[in-house]
N, C-alpha and C positions, 0 to 999 in steps of 0.2 A: 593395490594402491591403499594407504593411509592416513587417515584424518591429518597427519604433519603433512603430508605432499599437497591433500589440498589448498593446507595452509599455506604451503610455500608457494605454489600456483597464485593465490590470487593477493600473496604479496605480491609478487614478481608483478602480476597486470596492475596492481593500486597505484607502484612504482611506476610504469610507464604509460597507465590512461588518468592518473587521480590524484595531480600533485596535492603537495603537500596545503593546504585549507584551514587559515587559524579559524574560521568562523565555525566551520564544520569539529574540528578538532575542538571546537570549546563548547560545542554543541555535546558531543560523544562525551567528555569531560562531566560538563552537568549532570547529564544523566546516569555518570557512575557515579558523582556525589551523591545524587539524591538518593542512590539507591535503589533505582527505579530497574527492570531485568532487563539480561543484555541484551534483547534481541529487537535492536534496530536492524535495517537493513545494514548489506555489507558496501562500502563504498562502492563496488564496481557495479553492483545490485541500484542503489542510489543513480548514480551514473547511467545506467539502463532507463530509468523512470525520465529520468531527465532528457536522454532521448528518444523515448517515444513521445515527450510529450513536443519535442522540437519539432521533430517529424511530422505529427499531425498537425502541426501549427493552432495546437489547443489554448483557449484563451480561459478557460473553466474546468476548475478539478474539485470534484470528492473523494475528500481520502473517508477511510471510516477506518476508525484506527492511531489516535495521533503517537503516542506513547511519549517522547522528550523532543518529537517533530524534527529530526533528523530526517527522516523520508520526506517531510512535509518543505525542510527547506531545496532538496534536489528540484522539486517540482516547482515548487514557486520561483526557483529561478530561471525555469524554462517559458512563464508567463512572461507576456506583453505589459507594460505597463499601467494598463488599464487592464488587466487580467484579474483573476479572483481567485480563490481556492479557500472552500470553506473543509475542515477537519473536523471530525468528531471524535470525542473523546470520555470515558464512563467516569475518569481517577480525578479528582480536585488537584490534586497533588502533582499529577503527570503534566495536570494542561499546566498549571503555574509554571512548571520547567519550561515546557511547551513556548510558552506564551514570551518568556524570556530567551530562548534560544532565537525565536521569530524575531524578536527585537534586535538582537544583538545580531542579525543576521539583517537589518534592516528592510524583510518583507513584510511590517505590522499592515502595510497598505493595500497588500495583496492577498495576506494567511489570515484567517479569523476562523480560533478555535471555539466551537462551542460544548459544554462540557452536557452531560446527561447520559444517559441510555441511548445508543443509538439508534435501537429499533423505536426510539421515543419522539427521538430528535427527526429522525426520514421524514415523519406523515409532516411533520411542522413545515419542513425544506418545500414538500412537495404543494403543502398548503399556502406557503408564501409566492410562488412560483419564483421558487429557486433556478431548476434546471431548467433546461436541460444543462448537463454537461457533459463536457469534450472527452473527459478521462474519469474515469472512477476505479479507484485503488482501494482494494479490502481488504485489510489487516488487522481484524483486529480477533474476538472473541471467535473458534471455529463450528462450536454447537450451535451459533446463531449464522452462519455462514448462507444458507439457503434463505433465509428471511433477509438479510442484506442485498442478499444478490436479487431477489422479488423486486425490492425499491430500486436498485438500479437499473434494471428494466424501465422503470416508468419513469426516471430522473435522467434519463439520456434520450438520444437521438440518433439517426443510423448517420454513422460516422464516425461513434464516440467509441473509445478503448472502454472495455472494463479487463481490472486485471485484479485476481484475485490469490493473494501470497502462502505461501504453505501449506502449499495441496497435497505433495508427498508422504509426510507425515514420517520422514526415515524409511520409508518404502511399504507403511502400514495400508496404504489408501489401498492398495491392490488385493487387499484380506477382504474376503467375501464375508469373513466368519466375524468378523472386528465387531468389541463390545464396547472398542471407546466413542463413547461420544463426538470427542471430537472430529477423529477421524469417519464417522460416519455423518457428523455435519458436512463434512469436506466430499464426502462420494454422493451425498445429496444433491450438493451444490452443482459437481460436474457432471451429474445424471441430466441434471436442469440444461446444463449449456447446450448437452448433447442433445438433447428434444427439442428446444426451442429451435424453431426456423428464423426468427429474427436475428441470430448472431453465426458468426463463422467462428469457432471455438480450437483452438490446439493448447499441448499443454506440454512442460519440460520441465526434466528434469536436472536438478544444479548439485553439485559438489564446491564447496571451499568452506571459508572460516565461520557458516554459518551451518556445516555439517551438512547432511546428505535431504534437502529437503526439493523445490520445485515452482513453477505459479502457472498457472491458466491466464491465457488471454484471449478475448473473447471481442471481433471487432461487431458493434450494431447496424445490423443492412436494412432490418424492416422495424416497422412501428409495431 
């Protein structure tokens, strides 16, 4: 099999589960203007977020991660109208798209980016009495990957999905010997899932136009 087949695969499903989206499609747009790198999720990837979060009938989402909020709109449109979903984001530059795509996607009522550090921004959320929340989606920086996943433990509730994106790493995650960083954020992080008895944790792996990567989902049962 070859990186073209996967690509043709999951045109082939965008074609029949992800019609055509000018809000989405002006969203993916911005963010090649801006400049900003390609790696939003992939529409059928989006499409997956959207339902699980239907699924659970989640009224509250943390992304941590916004990038040009392409993920961020799949999810706010699986919220209730009186729903929330707050993002976090490190780039000034990113949320401004961010913030614009949310607009133009008519979820300003629902999405509120806020921009900072995110290991900065968690203690605030938690200090406000943010959560809990339904869904928590972490995509952003993977050396910091295990420090994310700490505060979501304590910003959820058993019930809540957390799902955490590019665990595979191209198949690096399974290298005992690995000196990347990143990918050793990413084996930290699902060391955590696998120890903790408060989450029922699986993990998969994905092929198509986002190349050979994976995500962890992890549902919360205990406090």
């Amino acid at each position: 099999m070859s990186p073209e087949q996967w690509n043709a695969v999951d045109t082939y499903f965008d074609e029949l589960f992800v019609p055509a989206d000018a809000v989405l499609t002006a969203a993916l747009q911005a963010i090649t203007d801006a400049g900003l790198p390609a790696i939003s999720v992939s529409p059928t990837q989006g499409k997956l977020l959207y339902l699980l979060a239907k699924m659970r009938g989640v009224r509250s989402i943390l992304e941590i991660g916004t990038l040009g909020a392409y993920s961020t709109i799949w999810m706010a449109r699986a919220l209730p109208v009186d729903g929330r979903l707050i993002t976090l984001e490190i780039d000034p530059k990113h949320a401004e798209v961010a913030r614009a795509n949310i607009a133009r996607a008519g979820l300003t009522a629902q999405a509120q980016v806020r921009v900072g550090k995110a290991i900065e921004s968690l203690p605030k959320l938690s200090e406000e009495g943010a959560g809990p929340f339904d869904l928590v989606f972490i995509d952003a920086d993977k050396v910091s990957t295990p420090d994310y996943l700490a505060w979501a433990f304590q910003l959820t509730k058993p019930g809540s999905l957390i799902i955490i994106d590019n665990v595979v790493r191209s198949g690096a995650v399974a290298d005992p010997t690995t000196t990347d960083p990143n990918v050793q954020g990413v084996q930290k992080a699902l060391a955590m899932l696998a120890a903790d008895k408060r989450v029922i944790t699986t993990a998969a792996q994905t092929v198509g136009s986002k190349g050979y990567d994976g995500f962890a989902m992890a549902l919360v049962i205990g406090d």
